[in-house]
N, C-alpha and C positions, 0 to 999 in steps of 0.2 A: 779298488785294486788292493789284493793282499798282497804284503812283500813273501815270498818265501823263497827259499837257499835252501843251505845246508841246514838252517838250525828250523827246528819243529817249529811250527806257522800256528799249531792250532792255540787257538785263542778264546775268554769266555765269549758268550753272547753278548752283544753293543761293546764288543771294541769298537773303534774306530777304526775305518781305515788307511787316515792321514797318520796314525801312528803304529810303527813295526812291531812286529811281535816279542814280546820280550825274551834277552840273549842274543837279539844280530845288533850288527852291526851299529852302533848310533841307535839305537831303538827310543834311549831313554832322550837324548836332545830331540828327535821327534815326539816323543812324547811333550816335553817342556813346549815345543815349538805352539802344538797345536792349543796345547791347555793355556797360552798365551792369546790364542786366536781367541776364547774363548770369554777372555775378560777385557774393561779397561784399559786402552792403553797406558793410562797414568801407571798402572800398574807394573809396567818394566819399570819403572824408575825404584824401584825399594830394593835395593840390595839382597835381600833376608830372602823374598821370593826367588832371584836367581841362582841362591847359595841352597835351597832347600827345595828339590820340586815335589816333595811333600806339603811342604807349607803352600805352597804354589795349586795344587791339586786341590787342596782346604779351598782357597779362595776362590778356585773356580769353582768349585761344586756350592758353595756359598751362593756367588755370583748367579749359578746359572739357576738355581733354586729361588729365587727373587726374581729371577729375569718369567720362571716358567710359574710363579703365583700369580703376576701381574699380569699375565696371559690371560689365565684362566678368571681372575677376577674383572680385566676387560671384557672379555667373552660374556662374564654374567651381567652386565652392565650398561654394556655399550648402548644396546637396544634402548633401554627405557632412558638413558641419560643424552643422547643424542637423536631422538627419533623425531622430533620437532625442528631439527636443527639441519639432516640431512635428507635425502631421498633414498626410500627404500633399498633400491640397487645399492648404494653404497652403505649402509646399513650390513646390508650379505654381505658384500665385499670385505668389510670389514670381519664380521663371523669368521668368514672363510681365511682372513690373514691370521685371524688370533688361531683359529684350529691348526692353522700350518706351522702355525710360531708355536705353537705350544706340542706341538709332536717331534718340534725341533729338538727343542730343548729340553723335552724330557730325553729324546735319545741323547742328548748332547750329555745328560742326567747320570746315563745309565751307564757312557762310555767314561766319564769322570771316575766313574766307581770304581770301575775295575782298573784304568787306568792307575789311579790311587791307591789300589790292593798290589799292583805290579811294582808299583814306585816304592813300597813299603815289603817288597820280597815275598809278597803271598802268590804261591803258585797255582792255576786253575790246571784242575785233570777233569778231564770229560767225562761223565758220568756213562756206565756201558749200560 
């Protein structure tokens, strides 16, 4: 669901669409909200991230940059390291969750970005 109003909606590629387009209304507490979603919850406890959601932006793309190595490093691994251990079927099963998890979180990757470029006043204009 895109928010759009009165203020221009367009946004780059992999925004998110839990967070509003930059200039309405609350756009940037949705923003913090969701890049919250994003990490640890220990992480609401540090002051400094809810004073800066620059800094906060850092740590989720951190965050989610670890979270989508260990994906892909499962992915390359699982097979030979648990194949003795489980049945085939769940073997895929598995494949199939790290490729789901890992499409996540790179999108989750690319919405951080820009996110981060928004929260820092870098404007996207659509290329004609």
């Amino acid at each position: 669901m895109r928010h759009t109003g009165a203020v221009d909606a367009t946004v780059p590629p992999g925004w998110p669409d839990e967070v509003r387009p930059p200039g309405a209304p609350d756009w940037e507490r949705s923003a913090v909200v969701w890049l919250y979603d994003l990490v640890p919850p220990d992480y609401r406890a540090h002051e400094v991230l809810r004073r800066y959601p620059v800094l906060l932006a850092r740590f989720a793309a951190d965050h989610v940059a670890a979270g989508l190595e260990a994906a892909r490093a499962g992915w390359r691994t699982v097979r030979v390291e648990l194949a003795d251990q489980l049945p085939v079927e769940a073997i895929e099963a598995a494949m199939r969750a790290y490729e789901r998890e890992g499409a996540r979180l790179a999108a989750a990757a690319r919405g951080v970005e820009v996110v981060a470029g928004a929260l820092r006043g870098e404007r996207w204009v659509p290329r004609l």
